[in-house]
N, CA and C of each residue as an Amber inpcrd file, in Angstrom:
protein
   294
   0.8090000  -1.1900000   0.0000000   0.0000000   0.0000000   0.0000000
   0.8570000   1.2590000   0.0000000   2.0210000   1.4230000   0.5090000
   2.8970000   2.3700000   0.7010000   3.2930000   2.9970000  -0.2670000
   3.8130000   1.6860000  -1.3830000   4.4490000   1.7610000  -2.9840000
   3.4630000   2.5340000  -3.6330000   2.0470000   2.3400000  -3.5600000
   0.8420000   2.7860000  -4.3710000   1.0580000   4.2800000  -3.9830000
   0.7130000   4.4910000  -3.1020000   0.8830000   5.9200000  -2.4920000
   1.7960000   6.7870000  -2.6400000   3.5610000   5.9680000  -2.6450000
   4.7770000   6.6380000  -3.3040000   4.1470000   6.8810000  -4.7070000
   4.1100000   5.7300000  -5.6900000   3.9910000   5.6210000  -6.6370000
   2.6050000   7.0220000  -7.3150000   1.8920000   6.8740000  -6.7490000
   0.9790000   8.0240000  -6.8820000   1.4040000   9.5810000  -6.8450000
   2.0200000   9.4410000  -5.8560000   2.7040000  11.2490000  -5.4640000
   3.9030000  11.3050000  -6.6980000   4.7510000  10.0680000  -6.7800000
   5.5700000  10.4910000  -7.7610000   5.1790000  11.1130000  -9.1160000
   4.0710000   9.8630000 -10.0350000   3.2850000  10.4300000 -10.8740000
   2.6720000  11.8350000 -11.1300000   2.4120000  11.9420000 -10.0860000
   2.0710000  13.7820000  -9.8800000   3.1290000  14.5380000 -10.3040000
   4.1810000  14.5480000 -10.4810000   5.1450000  15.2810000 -10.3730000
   6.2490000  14.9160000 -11.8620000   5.6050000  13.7980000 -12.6690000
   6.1930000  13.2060000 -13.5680000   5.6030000  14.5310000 -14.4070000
   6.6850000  14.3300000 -15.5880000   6.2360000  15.2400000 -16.9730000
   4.9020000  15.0740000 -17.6610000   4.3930000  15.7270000 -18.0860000
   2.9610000  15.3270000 -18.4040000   2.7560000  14.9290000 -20.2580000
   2.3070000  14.4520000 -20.7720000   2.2700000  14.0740000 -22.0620000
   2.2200000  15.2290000 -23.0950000   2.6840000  15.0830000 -24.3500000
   2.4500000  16.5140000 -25.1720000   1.5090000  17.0350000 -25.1090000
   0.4350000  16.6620000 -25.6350000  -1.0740000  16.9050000 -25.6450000
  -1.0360000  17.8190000 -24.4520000  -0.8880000  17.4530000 -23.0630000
  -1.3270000  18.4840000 -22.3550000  -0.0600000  19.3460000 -22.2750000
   0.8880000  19.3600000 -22.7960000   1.7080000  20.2400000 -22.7760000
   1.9470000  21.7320000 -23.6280000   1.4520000  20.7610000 -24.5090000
   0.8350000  22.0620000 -25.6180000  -0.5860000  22.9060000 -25.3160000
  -1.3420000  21.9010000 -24.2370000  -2.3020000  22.8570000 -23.8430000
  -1.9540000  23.5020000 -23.0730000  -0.9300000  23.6290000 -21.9050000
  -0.4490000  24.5950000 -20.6400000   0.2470000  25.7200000 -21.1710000
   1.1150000  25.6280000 -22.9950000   1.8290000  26.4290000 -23.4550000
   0.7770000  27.2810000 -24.1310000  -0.3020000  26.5920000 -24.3800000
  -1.2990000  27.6180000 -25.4800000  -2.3690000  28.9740000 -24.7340000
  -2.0000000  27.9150000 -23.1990000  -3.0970000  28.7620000 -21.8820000
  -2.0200000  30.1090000 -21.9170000  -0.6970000  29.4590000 -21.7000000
   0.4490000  30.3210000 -20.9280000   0.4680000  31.4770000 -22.1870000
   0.5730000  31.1480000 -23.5980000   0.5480000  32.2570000 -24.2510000
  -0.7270000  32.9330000 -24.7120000  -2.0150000  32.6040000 -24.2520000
  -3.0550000  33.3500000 -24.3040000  -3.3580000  34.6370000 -23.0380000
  -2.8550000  33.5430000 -22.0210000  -2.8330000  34.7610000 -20.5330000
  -1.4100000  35.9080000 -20.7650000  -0.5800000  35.5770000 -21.5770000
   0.7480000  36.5270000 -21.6340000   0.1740000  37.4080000 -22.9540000
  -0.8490000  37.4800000 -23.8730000  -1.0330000  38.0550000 -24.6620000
  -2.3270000  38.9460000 -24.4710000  -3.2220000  38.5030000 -23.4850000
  -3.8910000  39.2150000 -22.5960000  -3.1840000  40.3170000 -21.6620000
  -2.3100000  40.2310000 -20.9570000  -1.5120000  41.1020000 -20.2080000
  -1.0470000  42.1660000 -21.2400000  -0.3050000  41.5360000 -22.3840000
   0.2230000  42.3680000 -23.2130000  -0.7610000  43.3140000 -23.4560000
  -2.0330000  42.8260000 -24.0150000  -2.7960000  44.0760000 -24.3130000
  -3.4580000  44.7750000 -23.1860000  -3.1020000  44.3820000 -22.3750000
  -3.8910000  45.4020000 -21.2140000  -2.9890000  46.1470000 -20.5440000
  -1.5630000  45.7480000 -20.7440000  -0.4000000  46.4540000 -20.7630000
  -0.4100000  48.1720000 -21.9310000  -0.8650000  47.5400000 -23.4440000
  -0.6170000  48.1890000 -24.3430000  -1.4680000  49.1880000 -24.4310000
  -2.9440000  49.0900000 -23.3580000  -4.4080000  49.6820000 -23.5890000
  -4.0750000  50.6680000 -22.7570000  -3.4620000  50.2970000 -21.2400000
  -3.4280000  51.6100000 -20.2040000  -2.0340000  52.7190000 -20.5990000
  -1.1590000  51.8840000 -21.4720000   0.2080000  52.5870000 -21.9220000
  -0.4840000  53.6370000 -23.0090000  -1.0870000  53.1590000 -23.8310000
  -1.8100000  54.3790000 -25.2770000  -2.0850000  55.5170000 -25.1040000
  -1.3570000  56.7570000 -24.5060000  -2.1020000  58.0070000 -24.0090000
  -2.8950000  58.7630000 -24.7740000  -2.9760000  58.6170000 -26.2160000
  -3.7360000  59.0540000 -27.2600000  -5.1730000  58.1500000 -26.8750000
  -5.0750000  56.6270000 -27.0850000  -6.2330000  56.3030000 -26.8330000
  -7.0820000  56.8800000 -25.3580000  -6.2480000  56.7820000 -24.1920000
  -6.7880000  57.1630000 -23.0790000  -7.1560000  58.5190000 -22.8770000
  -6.8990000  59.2620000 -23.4920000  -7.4350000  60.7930000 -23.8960000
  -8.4990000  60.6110000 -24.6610000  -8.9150000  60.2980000 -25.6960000
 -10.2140000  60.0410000 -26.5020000 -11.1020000  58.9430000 -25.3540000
 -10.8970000  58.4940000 -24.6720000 -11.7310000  57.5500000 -24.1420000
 -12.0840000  58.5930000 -22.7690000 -11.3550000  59.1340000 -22.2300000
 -11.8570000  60.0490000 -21.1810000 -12.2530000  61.4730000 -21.8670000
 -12.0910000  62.0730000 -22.9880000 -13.2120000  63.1230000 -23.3390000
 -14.2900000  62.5980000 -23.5730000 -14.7540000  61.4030000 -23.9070000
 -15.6200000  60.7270000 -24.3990000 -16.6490000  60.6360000 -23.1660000
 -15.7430000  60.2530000 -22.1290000 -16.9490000  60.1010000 -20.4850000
 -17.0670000  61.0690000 -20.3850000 -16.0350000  62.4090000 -20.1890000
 -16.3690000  63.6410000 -19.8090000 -17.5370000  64.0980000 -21.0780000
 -17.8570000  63.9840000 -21.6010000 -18.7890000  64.5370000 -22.7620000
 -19.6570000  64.0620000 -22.3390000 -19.9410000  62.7420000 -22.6160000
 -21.0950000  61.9900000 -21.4210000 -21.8790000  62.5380000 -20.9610000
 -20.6660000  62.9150000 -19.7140000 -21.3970000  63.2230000 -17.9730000
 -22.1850000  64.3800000 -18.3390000 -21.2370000  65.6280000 -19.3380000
 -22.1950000  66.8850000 -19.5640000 -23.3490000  66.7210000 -20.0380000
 -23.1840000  65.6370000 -21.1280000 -24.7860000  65.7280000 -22.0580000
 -25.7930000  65.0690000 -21.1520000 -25.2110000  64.2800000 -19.8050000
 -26.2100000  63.4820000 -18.8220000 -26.5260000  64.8880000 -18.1930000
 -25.4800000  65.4350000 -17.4500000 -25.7530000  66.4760000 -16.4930000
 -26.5700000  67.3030000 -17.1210000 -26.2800000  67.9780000 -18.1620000
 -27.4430000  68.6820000 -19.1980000 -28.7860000  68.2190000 -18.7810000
 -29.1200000  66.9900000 -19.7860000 -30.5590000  66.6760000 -19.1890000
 -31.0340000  66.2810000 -17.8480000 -30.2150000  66.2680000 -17.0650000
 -31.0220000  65.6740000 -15.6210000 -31.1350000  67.1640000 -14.8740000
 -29.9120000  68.2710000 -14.9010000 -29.8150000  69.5660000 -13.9270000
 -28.9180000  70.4520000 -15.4510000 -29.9420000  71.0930000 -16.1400000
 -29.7200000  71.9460000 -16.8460000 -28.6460000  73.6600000 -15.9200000
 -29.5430000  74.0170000 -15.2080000 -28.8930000  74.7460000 -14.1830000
 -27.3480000  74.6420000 -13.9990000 -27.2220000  73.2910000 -13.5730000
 -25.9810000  72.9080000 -13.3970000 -25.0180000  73.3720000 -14.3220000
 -25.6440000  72.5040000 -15.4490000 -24.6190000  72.7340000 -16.8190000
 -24.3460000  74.2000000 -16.9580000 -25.0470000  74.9050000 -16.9510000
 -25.2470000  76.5850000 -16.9410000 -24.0590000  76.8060000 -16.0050000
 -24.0500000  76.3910000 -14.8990000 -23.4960000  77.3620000 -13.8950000
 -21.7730000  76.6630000 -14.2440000 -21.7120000  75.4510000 -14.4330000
 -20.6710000  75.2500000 -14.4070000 -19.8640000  75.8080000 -15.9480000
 -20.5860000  75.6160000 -17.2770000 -20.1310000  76.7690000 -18.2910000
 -19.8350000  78.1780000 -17.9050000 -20.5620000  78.7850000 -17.3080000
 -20.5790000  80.1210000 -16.9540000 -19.1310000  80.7800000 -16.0660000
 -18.9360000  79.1960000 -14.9600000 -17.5380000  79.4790000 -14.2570000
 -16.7600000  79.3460000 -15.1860000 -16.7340000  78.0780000 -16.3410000
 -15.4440000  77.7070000 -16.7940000 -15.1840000  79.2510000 -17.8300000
 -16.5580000  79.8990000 -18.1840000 -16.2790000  81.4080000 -19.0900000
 -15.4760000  82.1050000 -18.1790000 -15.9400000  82.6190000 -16.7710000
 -14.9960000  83.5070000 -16.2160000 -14.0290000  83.3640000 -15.9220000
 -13.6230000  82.0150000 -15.4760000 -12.1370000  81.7360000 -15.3550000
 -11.2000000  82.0150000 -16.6310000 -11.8560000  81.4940000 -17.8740000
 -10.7680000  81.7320000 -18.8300000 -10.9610000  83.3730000 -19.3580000
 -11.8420000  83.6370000 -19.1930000 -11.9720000  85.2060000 -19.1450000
 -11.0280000  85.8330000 -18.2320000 -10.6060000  85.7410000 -16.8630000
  -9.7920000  86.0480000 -15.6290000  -8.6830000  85.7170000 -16.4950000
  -8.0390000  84.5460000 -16.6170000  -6.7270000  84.0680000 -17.1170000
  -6.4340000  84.9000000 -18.2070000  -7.2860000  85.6020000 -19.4510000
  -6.8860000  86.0790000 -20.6820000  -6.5610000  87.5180000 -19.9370000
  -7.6240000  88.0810000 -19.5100000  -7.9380000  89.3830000 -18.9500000
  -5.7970000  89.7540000 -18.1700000  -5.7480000  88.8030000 -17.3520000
  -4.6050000  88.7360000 -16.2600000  -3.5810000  88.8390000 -17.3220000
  -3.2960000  88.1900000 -17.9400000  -1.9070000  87.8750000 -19.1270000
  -2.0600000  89.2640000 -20.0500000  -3.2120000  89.7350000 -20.7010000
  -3.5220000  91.0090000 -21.4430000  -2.6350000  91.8130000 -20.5070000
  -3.4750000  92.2030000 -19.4460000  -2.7430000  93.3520000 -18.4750000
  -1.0530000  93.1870000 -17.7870000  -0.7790000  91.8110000 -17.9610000
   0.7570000  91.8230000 -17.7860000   1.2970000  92.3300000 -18.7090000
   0.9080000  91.7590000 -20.0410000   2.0740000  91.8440000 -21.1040000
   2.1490000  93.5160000 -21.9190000   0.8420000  94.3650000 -21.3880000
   0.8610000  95.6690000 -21.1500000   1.7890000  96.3770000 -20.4270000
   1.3410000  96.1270000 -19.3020000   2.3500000  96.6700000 -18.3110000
   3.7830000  96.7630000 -18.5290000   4.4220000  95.5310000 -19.0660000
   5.5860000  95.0030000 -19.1970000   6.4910000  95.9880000 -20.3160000
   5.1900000  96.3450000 -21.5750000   5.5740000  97.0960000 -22.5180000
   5.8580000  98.6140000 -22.4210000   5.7450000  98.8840000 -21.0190000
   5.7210000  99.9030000 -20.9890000   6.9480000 100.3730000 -20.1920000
């Protein structure tokens, strides 16, 4: 009974036949070609820029229809701020000329 039991654990640990060897190599290069592209998807900063204006566009055209207001108020800041920023740089590069 001992031998069976050696004999068993050894088997476990024996090389396994082609057939399944070529299946552990075909798993191993499907999961390494998966990584690759999910490697290659978060690396793409062009793609990841078009994919996040894309949500941000979204959210506005959601926010739009659910709290119009909203959309308003938050256009209206993003006008004065870049209004402030142009306004600020105008009056430096005045000053400067003088």
């Amino acid at each position: 009974m001992k031998t069976d039991k050696a004999h068993d654990a050894s088997a476990a640990h024996e090389p396994h036949g082609k057939a399944q060897l070529r299946a552990e190599a075909m798993q191993a290069r499907a999961e390494l070609s998966r990584t690759l592209d999910a490697i290659e998807y978060k690396l793409n900063v062009p793609k990841q820029l078009r994919i996040r204006k894309r949500r941000i566009r979204l959210a506005l055209i959601r926010l739009g229809d659910d709290n119009p207001a909203a959309l308003a108020g938050i256009a209206l800041g993003a006008a004065v701020s870049v209004g402030t920023v142009v306004w600020l740089t105008a009056r430096a590069v005045l000053e400067n000329r003088r």
